[in-house]
C-alpha positions in Angstrom: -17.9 -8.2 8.0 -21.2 -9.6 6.7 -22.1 -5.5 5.6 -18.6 -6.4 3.2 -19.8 -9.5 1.9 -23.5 -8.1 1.5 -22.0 -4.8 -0.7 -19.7 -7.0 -3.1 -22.4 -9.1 -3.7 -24.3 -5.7 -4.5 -21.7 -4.8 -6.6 -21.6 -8.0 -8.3 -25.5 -8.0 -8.9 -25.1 -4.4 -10.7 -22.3 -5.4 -12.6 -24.0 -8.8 -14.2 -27.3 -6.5 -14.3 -25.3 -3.8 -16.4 -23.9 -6.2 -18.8 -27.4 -7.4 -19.8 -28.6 -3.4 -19.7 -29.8 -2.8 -23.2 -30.5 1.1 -22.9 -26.6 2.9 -22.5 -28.4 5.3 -20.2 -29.4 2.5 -17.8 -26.1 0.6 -18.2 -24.2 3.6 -17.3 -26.2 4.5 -14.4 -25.8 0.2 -13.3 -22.4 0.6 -13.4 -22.1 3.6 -11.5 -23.9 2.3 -8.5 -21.4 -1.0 -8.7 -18.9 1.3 -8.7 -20.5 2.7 -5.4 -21.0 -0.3 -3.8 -17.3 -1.0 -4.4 -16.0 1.8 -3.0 -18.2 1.2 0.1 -16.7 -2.4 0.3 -13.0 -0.5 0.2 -14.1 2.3 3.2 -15.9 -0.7 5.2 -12.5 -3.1 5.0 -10.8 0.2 6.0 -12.4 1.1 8.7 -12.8 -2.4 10.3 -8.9 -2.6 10.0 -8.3 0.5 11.9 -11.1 -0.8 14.6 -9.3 -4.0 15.0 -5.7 -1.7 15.3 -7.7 0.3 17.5 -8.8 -2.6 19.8 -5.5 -3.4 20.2 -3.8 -0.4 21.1 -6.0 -0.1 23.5 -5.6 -3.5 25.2 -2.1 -3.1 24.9 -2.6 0.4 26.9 -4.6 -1.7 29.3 -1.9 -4.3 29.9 0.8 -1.9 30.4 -1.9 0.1 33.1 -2.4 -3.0 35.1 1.2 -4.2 35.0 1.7 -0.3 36.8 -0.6 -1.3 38.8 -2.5 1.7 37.9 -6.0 0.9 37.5 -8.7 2.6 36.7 -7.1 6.0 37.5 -6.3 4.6 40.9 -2.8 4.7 42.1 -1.7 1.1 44.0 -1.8 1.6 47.8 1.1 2.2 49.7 2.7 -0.6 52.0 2.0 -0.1 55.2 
């Protein structure tokens, strides 16, 4: 998450910088890469929510593999 914070704040920094831009040229380019930085912010939050979903299907697919007793690919030994 600290790749998030560090691109808002990016975003933030080319915002505040556009605003004081003097030249329309420069503000417009400014505001473009805040715009960038934003959308980075929204594909980072994204895929750190489908990791996290990910991360949990899979334990939940690990949980239900033990409780079958099937681990690692292994089937449980027969009684003897």
């Amino acid at each position: 998450m600290a790749g998030i914070e560090e691109f808002r704040a990016l975003a933030a920094a080319d915002r505040a910088a556009a605003e004081e831009a003097t030249l329309p040229h420069r503000r417009a380019l400014l505001e473009a890469s805040a715009e960038r930085w934003e959308e980075m912010v929204r594909k980072a939050a994204d895929t750190a929510s489908r990791a996290a979903a990910n991360e949990i299907d899979r334990e939940a697919a690990r949980v239900e593999h033990e409780r079958q007793g099937n681990i690692m690919g292994r089937q449980p030994r027969a009684e003897a």
